[in-house]
N, C-alpha and C positions, 0 to 999 in steps of 0.2 A: 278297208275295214275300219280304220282308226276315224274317218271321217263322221260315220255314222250317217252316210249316203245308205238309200235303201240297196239293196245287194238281191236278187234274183240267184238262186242255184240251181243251176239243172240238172238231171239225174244222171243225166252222161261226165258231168263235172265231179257228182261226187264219187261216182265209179272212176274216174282217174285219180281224184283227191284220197282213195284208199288204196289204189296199185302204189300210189306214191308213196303213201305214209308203211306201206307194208314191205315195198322194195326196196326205196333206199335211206328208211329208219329204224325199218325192219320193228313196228309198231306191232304189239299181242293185239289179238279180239280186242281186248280189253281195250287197251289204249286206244284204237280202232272206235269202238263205241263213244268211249269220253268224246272223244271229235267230234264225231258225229254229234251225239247230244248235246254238248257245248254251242256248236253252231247254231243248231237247232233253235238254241234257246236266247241266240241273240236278238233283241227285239226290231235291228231294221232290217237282220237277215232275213228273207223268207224262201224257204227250201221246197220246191217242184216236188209233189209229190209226199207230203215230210210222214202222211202215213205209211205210208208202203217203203219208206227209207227207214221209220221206226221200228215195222213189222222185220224187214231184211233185220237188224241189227238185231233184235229178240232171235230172230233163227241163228243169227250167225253165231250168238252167245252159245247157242245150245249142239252148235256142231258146224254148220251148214259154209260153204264158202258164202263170201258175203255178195259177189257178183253174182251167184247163183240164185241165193235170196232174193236179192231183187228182182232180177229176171221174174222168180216165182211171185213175189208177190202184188208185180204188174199185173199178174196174169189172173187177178181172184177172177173174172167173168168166166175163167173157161171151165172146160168140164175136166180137162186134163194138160200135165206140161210136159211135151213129152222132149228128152234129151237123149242126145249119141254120149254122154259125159260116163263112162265105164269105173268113175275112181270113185264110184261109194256114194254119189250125188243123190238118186234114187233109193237106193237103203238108207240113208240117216235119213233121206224126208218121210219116207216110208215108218220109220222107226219113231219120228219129232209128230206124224197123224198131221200132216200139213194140209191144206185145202189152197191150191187144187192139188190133187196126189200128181207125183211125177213118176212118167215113165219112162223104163230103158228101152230104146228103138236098138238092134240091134242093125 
């Protein structure tokens, strides 16, 4: 990073770059986001996806888990996201009018 070599992130990096910062710094949303968009805004980082990473952190602000988010907003082509996820995934996306809506598979 300090080099200011161009830096490539992937999306599966930053899904672990936030189980890390969430399990053993134990980081809020908030703190969570600052990373994110910190990064974001580094000029030789450049972030896989960096919309659909911006859209996740806008959900995850508003409720949503943030591995979920993303999941969800890789997915704008479909018509629907459908998850086995029981702990409330589907009701807050239901509740946040998300596109594509998610459904509970029972």
């Amino acid at each position: 990073m300090a080099s200011g070599a161009p830096l490539f992130v992937t999306l599966s990096v930053i899904l672990e770059l936030v189980w890390v910062v969430r399990a053993h710094y134990e980081f809020s949303n908030d703190d969570v986001a600052a990373v994110l968009e910190h990064l974001s805004g580094v000029r030789h980082v450049m972030m896989e996806r960096s919309d659909v990473v911006q859209l996740a952190v806008d959900w995850m602000r508003r409720g949503l888990d943030f591995a979920d988010a993303l999941h969800l907003a890789c997915s704008e082509a479909c018509e629907q996201f459908a998850t086995f996820d029981d702990r409330g995934f589907a009701r807050k996306a239901a509740k946040l009018g998300v596109v594509p809506p998610v459904v509970l598979l029972r």
